[in-house]
C-alpha positions, 0 to 999 in steps of 0.5 A: 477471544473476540473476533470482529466482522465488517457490518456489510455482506461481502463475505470475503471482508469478514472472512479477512477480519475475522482472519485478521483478528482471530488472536487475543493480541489483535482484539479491539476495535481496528487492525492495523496492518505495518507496510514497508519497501525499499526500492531504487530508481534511476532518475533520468529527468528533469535532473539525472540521479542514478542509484536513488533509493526510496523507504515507503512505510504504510500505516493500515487501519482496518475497522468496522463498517469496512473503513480502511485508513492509511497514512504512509510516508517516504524517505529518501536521503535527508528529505521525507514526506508523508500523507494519509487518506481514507475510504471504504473498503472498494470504494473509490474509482479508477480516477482515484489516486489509490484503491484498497479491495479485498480479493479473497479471505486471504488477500488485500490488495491496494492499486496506486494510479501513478501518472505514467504507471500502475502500482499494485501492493498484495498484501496475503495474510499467512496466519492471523499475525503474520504477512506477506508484501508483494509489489507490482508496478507496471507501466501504462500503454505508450510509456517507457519511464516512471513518473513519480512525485519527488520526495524533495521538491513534490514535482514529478520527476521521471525515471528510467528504472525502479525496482522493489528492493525489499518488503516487510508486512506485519499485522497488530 
């Protein structure tokens, strides 16, 4: 059984790795981490949709040197999209369009910065194969609707309500 470490000296990064990999499945040189939700929303502008429903899947790599990549796609309805991105593990700032972190040998966390709110995913690891997805999505100060890019036509579309209808997290 080989277990991996990330090469700075955060030492909850290698406690997550190390957690993370801690199976002979998991050996190699990355760690992949499956992300999915489903949620509904009601559109209110510039065209009103109630009821619509959104699939997010995110692709998590973890590899050495505290590398994170992602790429992530929606599907909503007969019309998808999708996009990647990568960084070191807290890097980023508040002007970025999402950051990944470690809180604690346990524990993920990814925060998306939306236009008008905040998106929070938690990702808990609750043994070296398995996990668990929580989503908190928080509106900023002076706002009373979401705002976010639309699947079909990629301009913001504003929305009423959202809510996180069903996760799944796995780790390979």
């Amino acid at each position: 059984m080989r277990s991996k470490r990330f090469s700075v000296g955060f030492g909850a990064v290698a406690a997550l790795a190390s957690a993370i990999v801690a199976t002979p499945a998991l050996a190699g040189d990355a760690t992949v981490i499956d992300l999915s939700y489903d949620s509904i929303m009601d559109m209110v502008r510039p065209e009103v949709h109630p009821g619509i429903t959104l699939h997010r899947n995110f692709h998590v790599t973890l590899s050495e040197r505290n590398k994170v990549s992602e790429s992530r796609d929606r599907e909503v309805r007969n019309a998808s999209d999708s996009n990647s991105m990568r960084q070191v593990l807290g890097g980023g700032d508040s002007g970025s369009f999402a950051v990944w972190r470690v809180v604690n040998k346990d524990t993920l966390e990814r925060i998306e910065h939306d236009p008008q709110s905040t998106k929070t995913m938690i990702v808990t690891l609750t043994s070296p194969t398995t996990c668990r997805l929580d989503i908190h999505d928080e509106l900023k100060p002076g706002f009373n609707e979401y705002a976010f890019l639309r699947v079909t036509t990629h301009t913001i579309g504003y929305f009423s309500t959202y809510r996180i209808t069903g996760t799944s997290c796995s780790i390979r």
